[in-house]
C-alpha positions in Angstrom: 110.6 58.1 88.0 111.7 58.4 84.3 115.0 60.3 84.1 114.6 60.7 80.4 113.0 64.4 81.5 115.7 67.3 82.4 116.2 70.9 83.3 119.9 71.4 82.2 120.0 74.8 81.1 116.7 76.1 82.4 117.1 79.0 84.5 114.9 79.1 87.7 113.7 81.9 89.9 113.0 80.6 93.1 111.1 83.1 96.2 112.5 81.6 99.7 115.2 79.5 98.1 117.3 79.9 101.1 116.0 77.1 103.3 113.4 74.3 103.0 111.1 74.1 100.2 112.7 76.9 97.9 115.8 74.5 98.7 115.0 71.5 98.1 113.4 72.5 94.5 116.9 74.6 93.5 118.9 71.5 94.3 116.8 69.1 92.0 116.9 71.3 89.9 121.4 71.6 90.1 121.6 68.2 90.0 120.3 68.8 86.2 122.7 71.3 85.7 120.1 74.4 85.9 121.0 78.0 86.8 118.9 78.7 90.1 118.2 82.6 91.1 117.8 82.1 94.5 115.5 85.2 95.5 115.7 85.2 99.3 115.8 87.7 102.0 118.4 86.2 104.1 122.0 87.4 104.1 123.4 86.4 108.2 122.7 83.1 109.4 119.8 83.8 112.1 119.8 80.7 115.0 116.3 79.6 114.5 116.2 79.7 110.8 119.7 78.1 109.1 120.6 78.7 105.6 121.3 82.3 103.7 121.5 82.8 100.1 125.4 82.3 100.1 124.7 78.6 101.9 122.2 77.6 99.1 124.0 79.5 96.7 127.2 76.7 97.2 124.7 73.5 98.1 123.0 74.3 94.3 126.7 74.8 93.1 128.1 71.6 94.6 124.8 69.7 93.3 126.0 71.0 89.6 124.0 74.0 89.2 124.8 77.4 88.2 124.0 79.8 91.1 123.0 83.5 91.5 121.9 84.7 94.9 119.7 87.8 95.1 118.7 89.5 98.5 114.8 89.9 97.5 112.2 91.0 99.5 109.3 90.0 97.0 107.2 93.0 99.1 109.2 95.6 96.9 108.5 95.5 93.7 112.6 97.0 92.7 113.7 94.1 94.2 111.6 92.0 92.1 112.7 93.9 88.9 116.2 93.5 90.0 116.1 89.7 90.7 114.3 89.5 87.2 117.0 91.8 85.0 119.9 90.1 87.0 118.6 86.2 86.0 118.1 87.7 82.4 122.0 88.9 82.7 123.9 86.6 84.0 121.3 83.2 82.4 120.7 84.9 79.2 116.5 84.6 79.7 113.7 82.9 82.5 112.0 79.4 81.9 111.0 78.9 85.2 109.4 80.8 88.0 108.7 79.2 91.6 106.9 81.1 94.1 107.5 79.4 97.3 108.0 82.4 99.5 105.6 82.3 102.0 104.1 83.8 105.4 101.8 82.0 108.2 99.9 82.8 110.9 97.6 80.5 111.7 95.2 83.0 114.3 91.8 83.6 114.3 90.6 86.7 113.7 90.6 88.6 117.1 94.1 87.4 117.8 96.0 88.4 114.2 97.4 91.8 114.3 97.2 93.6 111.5 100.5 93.9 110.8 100.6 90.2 110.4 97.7 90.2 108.3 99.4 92.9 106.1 102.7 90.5 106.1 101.1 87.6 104.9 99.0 89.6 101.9 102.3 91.4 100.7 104.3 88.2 100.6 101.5 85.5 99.6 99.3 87.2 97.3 100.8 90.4 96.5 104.3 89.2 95.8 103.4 86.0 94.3 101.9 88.2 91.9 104.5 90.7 91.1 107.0 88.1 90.9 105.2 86.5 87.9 104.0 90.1 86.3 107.3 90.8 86.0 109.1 87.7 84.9 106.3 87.2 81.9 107.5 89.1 79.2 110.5 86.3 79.9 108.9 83.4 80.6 106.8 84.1 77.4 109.9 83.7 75.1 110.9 80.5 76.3 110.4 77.2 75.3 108.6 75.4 77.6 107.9 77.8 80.5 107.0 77.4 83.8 104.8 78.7 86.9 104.9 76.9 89.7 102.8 78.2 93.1 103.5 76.2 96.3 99.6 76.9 97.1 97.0 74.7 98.4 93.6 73.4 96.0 91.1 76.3 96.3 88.6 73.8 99.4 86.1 76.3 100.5 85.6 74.2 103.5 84.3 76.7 106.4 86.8 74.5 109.0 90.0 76.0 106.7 88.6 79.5 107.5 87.3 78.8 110.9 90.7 79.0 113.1 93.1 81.4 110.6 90.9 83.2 108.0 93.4 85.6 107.2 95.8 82.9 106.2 93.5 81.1 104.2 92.4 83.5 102.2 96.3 85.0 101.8 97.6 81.8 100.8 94.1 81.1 98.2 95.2 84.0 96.9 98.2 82.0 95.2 96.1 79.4 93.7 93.7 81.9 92.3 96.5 83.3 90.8 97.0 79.5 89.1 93.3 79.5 88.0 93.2 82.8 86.6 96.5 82.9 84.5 96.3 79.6 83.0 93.5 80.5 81.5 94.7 83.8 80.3 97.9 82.3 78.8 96.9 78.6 78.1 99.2 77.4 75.5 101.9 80.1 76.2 103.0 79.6 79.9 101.9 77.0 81.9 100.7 77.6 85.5 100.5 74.9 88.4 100.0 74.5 92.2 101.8 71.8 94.4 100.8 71.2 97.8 102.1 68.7 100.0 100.2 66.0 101.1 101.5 66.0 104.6 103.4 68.1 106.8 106.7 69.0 105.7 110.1 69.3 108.3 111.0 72.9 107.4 111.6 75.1 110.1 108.3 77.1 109.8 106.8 73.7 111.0 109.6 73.0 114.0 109.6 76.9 115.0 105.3 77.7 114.6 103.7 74.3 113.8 104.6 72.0 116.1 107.9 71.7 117.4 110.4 68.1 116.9 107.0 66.0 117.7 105.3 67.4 114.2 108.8 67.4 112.4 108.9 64.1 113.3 105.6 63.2 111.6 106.6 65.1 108.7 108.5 63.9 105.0 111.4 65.9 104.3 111.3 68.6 101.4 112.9 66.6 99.1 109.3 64.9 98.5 108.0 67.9 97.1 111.3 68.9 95.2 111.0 65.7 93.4 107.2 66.3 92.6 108.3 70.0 91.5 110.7 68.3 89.1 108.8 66.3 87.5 105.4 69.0 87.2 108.2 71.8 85.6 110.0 69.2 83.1 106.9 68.7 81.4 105.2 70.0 78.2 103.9 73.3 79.3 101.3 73.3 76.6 100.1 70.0 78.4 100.1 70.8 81.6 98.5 73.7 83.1 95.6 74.5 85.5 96.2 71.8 88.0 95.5 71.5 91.2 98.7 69.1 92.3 99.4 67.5 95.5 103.1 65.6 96.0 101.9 62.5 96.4 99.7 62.2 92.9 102.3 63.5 91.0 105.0 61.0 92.2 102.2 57.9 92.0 101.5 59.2 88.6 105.6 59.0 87.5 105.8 55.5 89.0 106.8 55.8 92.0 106.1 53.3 94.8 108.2 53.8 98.0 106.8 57.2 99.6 108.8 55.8 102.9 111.8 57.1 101.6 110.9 61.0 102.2 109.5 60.1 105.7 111.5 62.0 108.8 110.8 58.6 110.7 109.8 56.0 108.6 106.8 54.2 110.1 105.9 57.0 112.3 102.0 58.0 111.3 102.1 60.9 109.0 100.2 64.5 109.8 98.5 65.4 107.1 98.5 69.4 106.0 96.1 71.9 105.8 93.2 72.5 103.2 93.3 68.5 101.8 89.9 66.4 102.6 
């Protein structure tokens, strides 16, 4: 990939930038020199889910980022503001906003409690929302400003429904938001979705998916850090309204080993939900 592209300087808010995903996309991001607010629940290390926001916080700073960890629960919306008015603080503005926070059930409708349905509308779509609301007064003063929604192409398929409706249409809800606002702010903020391709090794896919076998059929985050990198350091007025999975945007930059992200290179991949 060209290397021309960077994103010293930007400033980043990243939902669920403790572990995984959120991770993976503040540490490309450091190794540019960016300031990363990681906006993350989790302050104690928890057995089955590694990482807090002080553990990313020194991974982005050893990478060469700037760091600021915020306990955010993206449910409450004076959380939100508080993440936002602390990256506007200590960074001096927002370019970038990444809403990779996320919650999955995948259970059909008789077996997902409603408190689990609740769960994964307050995080996916609600807070997905509010976290942009209230970072675009910011993001609409900066140069070339980014949203980027780690949300699935909108495939109205019945079989995505079929097993885990509730999920679906939570997690949709984060790519209308992608259809819907780059369209009200084309030319102003630019608005994308990136999906992986295949399954990812993140503990949501060790601890719920699948367990070591799926992991390792998986490609390691930094597939879709590397995709995110190369969506957010492009013209915003250029890019918007897209529908992007990992693998396109890396063919598109050039590049031609995929095997490189793979957990066990060789090992057939398992491909992830909503993609024909």
């Amino acid at each position: 990939m060209t290397t021309e592209r960077s994103l010293a300087g930007k400033t980043l808010l990243i939902t669920g930038a403790s572990r995984g995903i959120g991770k993976a996309i503040a540490l490309r991001a450091a190794r540019d020199g960016a300031n990363i607010v990681i906006a993350a629940k989790t302050t104690t290390e928890h057995p089955r889910l590694p990482g807090t926001i002080f553990t990313a916080a020194e991974e982005i700073q050893e990478a060469g980022g700037r760091a600021l960890p915020v306990k955010t629960d993206i449910r409450f919306e004076e959380e939100v503001a508080a993440a936002v008015t602390a990256a506007v603080e200590a960074f001096g503005g927002l370019d970038i906003v990444v809403n990779n926070a996320s919650a999955i059930s995948l259970t059909g409708t008789l077996e997902t409690p409603m408190k689990m349905y609740d769960r994964m509308f307050e995080i996916n779509a609600r807070g997905s929302f509010l976290v942009t609301k209230t970072a675009l007064p910011h993001l609409l003063e900066a140069a070339n400003p980014h949203v980027l929604n780690l949300s699935p192409p909108l495939n109205l398929d019945p079989r995505w429904f079929a097993g885990h409706a509730a999920y679906t249409l939570a997690k949709y809800a984060m790519s209308v938001w992608v259809l819907g606002m780059a369209a009200e702010f084309q030319g102003k903020v630019a608005f994308n979705a990136l999906w992986p391709r295949t399954a990812i090794a993140t503990a949501a896919v060790r601890n719920l998916l699948g367990g070591e076998k799926m992991v390792a059929a998986s490609r390691r985050p930094e597939i879709v850090a590397d995709a995110a990198w190369a969506v957010l350091t492009r013209p915003a007025a250029a890019c918007s309204g897209n529908f992007f999975t990992d693998e396109e945007v890396l063919v598109a930059e050039g590049e031609t080993d995929l095997q490189k992200y793979a957990v066990q290179p060789g090992t057939p991949l398992f491909p992830d939900f909503f993609l024909d």
